[in-house]
PyMOL commands that place a pseudoatom at each C-alpha (Angstrom):
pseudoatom trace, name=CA, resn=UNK, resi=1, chain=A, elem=C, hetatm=0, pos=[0.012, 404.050, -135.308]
pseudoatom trace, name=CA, resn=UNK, resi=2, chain=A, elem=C, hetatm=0, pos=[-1.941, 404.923, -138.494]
pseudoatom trace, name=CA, resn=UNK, resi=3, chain=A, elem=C, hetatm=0, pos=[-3.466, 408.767, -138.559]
pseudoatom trace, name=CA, resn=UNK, resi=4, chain=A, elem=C, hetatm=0, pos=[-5.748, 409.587, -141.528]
pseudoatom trace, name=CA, resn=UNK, resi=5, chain=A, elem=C, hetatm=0, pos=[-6.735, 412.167, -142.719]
pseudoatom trace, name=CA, resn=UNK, resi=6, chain=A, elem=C, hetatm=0, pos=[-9.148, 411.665, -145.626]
pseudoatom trace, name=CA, resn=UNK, resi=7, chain=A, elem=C, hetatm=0, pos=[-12.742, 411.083, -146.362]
pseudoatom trace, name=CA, resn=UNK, resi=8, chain=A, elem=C, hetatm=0, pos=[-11.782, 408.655, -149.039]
pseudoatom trace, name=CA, resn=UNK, resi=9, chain=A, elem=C, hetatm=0, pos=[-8.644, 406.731, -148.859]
pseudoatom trace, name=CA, resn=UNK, resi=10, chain=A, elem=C, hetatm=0, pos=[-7.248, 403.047, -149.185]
pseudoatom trace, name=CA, resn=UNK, resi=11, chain=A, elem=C, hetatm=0, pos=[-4.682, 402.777, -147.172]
pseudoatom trace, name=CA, resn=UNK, resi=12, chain=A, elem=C, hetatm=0, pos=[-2.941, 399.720, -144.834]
pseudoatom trace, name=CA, resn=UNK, resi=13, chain=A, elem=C, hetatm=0, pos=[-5.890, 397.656, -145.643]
pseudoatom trace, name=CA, resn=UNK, resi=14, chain=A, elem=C, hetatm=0, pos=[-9.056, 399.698, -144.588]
pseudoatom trace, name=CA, resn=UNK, resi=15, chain=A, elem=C, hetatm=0, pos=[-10.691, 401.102, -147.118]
pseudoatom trace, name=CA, resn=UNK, resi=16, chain=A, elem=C, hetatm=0, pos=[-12.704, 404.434, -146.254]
pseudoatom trace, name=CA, resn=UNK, resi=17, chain=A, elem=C, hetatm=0, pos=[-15.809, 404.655, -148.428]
pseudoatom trace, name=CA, resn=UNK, resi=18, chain=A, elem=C, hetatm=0, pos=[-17.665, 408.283, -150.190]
pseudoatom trace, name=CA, resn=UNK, resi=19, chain=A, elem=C, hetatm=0, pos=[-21.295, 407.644, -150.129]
pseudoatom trace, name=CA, resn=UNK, resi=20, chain=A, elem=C, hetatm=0, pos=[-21.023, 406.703, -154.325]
pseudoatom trace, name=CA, resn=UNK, resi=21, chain=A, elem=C, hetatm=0, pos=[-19.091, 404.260, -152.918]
pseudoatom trace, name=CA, resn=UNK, resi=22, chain=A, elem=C, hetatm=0, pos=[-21.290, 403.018, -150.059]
pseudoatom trace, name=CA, resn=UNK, resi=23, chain=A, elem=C, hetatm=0, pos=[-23.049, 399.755, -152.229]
pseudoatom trace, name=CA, resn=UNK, resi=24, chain=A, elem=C, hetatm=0, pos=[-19.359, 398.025, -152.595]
pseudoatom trace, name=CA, resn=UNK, resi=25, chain=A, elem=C, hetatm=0, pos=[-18.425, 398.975, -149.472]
pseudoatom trace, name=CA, resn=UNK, resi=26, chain=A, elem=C, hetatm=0, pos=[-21.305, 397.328, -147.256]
pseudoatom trace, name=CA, resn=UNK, resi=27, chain=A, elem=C, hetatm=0, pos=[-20.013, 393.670, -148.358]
pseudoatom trace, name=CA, resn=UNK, resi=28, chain=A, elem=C, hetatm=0, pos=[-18.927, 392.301, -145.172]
pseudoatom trace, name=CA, resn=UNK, resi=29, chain=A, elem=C, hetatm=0, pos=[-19.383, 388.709, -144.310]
pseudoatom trace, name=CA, resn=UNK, resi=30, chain=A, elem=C, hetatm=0, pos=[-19.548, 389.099, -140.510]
pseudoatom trace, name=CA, resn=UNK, resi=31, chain=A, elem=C, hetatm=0, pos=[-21.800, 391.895, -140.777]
pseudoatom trace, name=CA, resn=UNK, resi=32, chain=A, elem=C, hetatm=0, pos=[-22.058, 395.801, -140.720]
pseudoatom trace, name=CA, resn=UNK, resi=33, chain=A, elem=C, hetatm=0, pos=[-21.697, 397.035, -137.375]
pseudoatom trace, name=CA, resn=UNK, resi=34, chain=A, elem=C, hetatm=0, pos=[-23.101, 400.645, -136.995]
pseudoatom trace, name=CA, resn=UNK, resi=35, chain=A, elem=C, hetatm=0, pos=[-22.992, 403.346, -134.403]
pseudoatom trace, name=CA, resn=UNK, resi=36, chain=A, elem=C, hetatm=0, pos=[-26.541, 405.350, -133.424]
pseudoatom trace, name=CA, resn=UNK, resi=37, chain=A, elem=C, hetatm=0, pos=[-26.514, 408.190, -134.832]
pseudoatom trace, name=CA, resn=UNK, resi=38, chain=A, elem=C, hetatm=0, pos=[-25.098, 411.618, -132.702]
pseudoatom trace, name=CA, resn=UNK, resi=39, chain=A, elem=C, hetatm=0, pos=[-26.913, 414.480, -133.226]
pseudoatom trace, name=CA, resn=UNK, resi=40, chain=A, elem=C, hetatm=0, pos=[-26.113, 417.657, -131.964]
pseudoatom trace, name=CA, resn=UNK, resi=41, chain=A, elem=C, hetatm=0, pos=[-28.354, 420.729, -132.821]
pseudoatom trace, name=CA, resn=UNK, resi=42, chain=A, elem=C, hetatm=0, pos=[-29.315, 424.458, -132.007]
pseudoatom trace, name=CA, resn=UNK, resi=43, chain=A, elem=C, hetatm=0, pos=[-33.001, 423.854, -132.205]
pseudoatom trace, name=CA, resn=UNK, resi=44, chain=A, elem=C, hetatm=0, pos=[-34.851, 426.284, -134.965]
pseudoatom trace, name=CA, resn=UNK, resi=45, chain=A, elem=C, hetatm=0, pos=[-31.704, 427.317, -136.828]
pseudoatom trace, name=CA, resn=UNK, resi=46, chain=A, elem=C, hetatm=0, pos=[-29.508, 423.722, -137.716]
pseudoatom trace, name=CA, resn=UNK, resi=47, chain=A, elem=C, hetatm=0, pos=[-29.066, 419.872, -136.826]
pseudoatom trace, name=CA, resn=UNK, resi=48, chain=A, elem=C, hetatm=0, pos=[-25.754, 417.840, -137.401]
pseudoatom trace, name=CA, resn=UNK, resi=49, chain=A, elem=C, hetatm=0, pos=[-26.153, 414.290, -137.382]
pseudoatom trace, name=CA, resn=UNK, resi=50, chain=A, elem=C, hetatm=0, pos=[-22.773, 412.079, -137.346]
pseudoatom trace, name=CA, resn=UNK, resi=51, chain=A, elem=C, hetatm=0, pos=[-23.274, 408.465, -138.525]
pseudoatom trace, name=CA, resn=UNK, resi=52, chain=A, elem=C, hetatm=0, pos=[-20.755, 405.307, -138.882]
pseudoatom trace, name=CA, resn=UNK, resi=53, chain=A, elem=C, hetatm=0, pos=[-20.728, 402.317, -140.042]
pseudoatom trace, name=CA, resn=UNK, resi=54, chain=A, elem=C, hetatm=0, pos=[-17.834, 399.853, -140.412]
pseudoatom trace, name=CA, resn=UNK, resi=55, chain=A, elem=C, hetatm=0, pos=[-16.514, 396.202, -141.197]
pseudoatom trace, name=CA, resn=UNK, resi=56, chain=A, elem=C, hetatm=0, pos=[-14.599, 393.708, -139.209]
pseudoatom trace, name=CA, resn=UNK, resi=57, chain=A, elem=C, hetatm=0, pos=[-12.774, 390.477, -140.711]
pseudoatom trace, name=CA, resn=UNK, resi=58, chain=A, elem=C, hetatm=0, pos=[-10.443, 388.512, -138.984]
pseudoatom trace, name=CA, resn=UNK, resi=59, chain=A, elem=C, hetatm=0, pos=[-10.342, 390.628, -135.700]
pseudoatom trace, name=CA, resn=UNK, resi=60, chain=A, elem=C, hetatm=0, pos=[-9.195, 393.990, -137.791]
pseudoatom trace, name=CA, resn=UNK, resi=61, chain=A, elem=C, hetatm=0, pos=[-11.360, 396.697, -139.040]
pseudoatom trace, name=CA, resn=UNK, resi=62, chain=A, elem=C, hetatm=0, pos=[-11.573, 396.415, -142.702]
pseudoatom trace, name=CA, resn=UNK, resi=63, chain=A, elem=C, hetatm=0, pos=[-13.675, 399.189, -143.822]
pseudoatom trace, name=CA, resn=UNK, resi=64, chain=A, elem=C, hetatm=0, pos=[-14.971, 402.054, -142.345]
pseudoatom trace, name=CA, resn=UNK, resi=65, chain=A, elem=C, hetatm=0, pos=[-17.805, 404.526, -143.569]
pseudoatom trace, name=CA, resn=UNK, resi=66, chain=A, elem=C, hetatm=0, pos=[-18.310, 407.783, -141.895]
pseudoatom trace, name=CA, resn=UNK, resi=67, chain=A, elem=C, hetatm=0, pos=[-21.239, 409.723, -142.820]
pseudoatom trace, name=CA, resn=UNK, resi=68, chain=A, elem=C, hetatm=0, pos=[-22.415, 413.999, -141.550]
pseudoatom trace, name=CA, resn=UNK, resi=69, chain=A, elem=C, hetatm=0, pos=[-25.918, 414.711, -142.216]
pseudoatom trace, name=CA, resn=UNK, resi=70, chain=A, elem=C, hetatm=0, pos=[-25.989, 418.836, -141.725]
pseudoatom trace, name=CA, resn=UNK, resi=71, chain=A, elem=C, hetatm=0, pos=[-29.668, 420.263, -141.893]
pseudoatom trace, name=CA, resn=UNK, resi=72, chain=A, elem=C, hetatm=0, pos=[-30.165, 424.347, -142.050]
pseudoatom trace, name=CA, resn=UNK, resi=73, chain=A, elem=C, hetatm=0, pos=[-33.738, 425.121, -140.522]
pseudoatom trace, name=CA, resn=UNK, resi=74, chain=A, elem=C, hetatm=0, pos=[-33.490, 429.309, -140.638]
pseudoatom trace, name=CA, resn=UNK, resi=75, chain=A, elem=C, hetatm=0, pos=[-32.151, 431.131, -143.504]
pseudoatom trace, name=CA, resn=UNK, resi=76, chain=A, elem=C, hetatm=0, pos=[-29.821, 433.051, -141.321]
pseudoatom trace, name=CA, resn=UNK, resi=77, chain=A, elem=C, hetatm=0, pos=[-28.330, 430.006, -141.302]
pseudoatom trace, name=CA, resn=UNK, resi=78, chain=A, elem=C, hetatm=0, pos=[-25.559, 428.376, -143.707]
pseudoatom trace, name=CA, resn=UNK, resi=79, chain=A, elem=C, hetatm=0, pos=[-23.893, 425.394, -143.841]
pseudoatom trace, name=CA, resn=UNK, resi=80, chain=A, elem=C, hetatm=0, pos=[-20.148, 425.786, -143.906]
pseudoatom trace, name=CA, resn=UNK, resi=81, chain=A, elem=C, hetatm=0, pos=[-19.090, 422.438, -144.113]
pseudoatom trace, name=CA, resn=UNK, resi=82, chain=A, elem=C, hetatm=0, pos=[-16.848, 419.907, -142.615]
pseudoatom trace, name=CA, resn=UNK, resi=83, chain=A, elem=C, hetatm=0, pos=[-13.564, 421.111, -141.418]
pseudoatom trace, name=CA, resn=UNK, resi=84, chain=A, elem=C, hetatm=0, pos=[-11.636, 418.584, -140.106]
pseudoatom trace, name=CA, resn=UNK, resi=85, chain=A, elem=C, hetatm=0, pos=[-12.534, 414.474, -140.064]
pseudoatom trace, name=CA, resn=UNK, resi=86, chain=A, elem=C, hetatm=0, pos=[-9.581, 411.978, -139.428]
pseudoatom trace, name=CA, resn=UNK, resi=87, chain=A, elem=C, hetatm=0, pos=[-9.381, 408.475, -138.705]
pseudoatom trace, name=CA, resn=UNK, resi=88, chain=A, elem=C, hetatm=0, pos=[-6.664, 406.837, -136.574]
pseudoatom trace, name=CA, resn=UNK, resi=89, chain=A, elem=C, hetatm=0, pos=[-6.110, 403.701, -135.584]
pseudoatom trace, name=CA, resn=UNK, resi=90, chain=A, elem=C, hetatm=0, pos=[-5.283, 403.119, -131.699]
pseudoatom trace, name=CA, resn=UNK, resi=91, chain=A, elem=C, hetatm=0, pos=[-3.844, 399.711, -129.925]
pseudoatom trace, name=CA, resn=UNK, resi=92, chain=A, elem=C, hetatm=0, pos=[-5.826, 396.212, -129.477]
pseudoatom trace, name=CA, resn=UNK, resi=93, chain=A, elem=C, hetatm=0, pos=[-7.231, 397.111, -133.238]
pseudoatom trace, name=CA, resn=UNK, resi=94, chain=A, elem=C, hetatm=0, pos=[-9.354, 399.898, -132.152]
pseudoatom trace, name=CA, resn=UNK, resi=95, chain=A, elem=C, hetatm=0, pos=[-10.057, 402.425, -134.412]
pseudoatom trace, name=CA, resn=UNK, resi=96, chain=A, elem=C, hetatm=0, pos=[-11.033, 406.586, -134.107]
pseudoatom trace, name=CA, resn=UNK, resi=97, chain=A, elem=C, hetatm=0, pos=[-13.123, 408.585, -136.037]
pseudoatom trace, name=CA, resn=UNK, resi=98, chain=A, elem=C, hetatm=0, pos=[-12.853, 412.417, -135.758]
pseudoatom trace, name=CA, resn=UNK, resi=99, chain=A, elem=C, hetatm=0, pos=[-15.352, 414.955, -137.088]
pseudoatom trace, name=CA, resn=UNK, resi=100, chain=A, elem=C, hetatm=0, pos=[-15.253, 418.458, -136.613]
pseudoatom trace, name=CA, resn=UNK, resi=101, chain=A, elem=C, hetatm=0, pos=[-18.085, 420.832, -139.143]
pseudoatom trace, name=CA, resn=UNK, resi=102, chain=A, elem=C, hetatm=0, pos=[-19.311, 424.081, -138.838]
pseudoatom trace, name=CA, resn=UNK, resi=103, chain=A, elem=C, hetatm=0, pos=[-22.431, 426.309, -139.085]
pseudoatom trace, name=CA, resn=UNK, resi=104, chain=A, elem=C, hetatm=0, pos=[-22.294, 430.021, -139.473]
pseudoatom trace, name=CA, resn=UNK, resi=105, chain=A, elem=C, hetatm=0, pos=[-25.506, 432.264, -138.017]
pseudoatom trace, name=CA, resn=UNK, resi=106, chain=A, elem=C, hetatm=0, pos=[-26.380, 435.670, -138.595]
pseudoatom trace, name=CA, resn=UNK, resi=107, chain=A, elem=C, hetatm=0, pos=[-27.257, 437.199, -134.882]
pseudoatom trace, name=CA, resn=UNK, resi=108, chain=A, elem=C, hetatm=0, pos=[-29.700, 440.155, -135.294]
pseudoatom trace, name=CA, resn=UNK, resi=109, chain=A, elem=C, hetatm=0, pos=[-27.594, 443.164, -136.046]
pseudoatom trace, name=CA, resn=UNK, resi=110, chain=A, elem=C, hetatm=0, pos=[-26.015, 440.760, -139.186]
pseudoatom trace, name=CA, resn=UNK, resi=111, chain=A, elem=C, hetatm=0, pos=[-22.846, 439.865, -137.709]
pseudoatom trace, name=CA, resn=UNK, resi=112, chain=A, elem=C, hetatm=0, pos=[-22.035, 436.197, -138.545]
pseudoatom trace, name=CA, resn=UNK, resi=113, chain=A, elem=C, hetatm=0, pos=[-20.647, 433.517, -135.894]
pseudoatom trace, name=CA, resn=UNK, resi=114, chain=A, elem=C, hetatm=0, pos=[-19.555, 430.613, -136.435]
pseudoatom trace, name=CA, resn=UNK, resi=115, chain=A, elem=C, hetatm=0, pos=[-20.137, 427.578, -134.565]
pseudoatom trace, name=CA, resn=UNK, resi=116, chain=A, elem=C, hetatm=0, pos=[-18.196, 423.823, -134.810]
pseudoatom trace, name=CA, resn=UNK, resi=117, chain=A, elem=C, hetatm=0, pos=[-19.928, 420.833, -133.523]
pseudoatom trace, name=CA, resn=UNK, resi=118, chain=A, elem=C, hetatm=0, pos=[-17.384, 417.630, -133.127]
pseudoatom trace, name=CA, resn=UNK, resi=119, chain=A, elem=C, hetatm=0, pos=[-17.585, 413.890, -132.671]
pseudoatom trace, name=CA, resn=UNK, resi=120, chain=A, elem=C, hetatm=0, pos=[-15.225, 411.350, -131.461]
pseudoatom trace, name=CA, resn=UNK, resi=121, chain=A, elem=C, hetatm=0, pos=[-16.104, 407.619, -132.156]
pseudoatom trace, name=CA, resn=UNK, resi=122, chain=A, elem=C, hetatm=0, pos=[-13.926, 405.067, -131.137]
pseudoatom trace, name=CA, resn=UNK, resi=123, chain=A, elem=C, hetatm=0, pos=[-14.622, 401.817, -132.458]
pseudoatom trace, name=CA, resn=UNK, resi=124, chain=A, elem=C, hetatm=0, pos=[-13.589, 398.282, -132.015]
pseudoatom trace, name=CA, resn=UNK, resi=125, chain=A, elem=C, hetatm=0, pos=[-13.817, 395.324, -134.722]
pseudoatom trace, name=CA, resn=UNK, resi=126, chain=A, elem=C, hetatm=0, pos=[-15.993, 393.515, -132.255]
pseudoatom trace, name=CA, resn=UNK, resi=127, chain=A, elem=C, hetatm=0, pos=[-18.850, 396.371, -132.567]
pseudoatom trace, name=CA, resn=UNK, resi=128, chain=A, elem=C, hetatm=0, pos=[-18.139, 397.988, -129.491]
pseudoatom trace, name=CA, resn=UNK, resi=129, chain=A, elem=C, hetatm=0, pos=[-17.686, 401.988, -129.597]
pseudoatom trace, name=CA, resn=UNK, resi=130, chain=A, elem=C, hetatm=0, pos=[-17.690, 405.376, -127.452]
pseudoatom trace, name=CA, resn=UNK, resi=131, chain=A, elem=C, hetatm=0, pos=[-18.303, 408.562, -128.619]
pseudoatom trace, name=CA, resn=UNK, resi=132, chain=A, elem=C, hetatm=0, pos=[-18.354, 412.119, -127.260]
pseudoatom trace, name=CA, resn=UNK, resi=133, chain=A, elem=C, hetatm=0, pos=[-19.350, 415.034, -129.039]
pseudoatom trace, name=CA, resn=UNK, resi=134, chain=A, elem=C, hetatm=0, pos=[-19.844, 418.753, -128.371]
pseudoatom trace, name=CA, resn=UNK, resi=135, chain=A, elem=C, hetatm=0, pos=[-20.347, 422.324, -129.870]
pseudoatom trace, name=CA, resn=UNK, resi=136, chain=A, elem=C, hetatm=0, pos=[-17.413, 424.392, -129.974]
pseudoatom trace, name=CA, resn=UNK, resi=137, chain=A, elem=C, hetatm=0, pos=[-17.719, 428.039, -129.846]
for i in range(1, 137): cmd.bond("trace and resi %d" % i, "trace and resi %d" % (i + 1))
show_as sticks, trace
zoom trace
């Protein structure tokens, strides 16, 4: 089992692409298969929107392009940034993606909390995938 933990790596054949990266990466004869978009939100104050995209050849995941689209809609609002984001690849030539950011809010009285919204995608070279996502406190 291959885990990865990267944003932009080559590595056993799969090739994880930035987005300055994202023109070479979409070749793929057999088509780019694509997840819809997760978005998880705290309406008024931010939106994170987890995308991914990826290429099968042969029956094996070739590429894969993750993508985190954070928004900030209140200016006691920042955007932290991503935290964590792995990808590991699972039996029958499935694939995971992992992607854990965060959000930090001013309450009221100025104290600052923190907040971490996740998604788990995982992904098979024939375009199937699951995901499940959350907000962690």
């Amino acid at each position: 089992m291959n885990v990865l933990v990267c944003s932009t790596i080559l590595c056993a054949g799969l090739t994880f692409a930035t987005p300055g990266e994202a023109d070479a990466a979409r070749e793929c004869g057999s088509g780019v298969k694509a997840i819809k978009p997760v978005v998880l939100e705290d309406p008024g104050r931010w939106t994170y929107t987890f995308g991914l995209s990826w290429c099968a050849e042969g029956g094996s995941i070739v590429w894969a392009e993750p993508s985190v689209s954070p928004r900030v809609h209140s200016p006691a609002c920042r955007w932290v940034g991503r935290i964590e984001e792995s990808m590991t690849e699972l039996p029958d030539k499935r694939w995971s993606a992992f992607d854990m950011s965060e959000f930090s809010c001013q309450d009221g009285a100025g104290k600052e909390d923190g907040v971490n919204p996740w998604v788990v995608v995982t992904f098979h070279p024939a375009g199937t995938y699951d995901t499940s996502s959350d907000i962690a406190v």
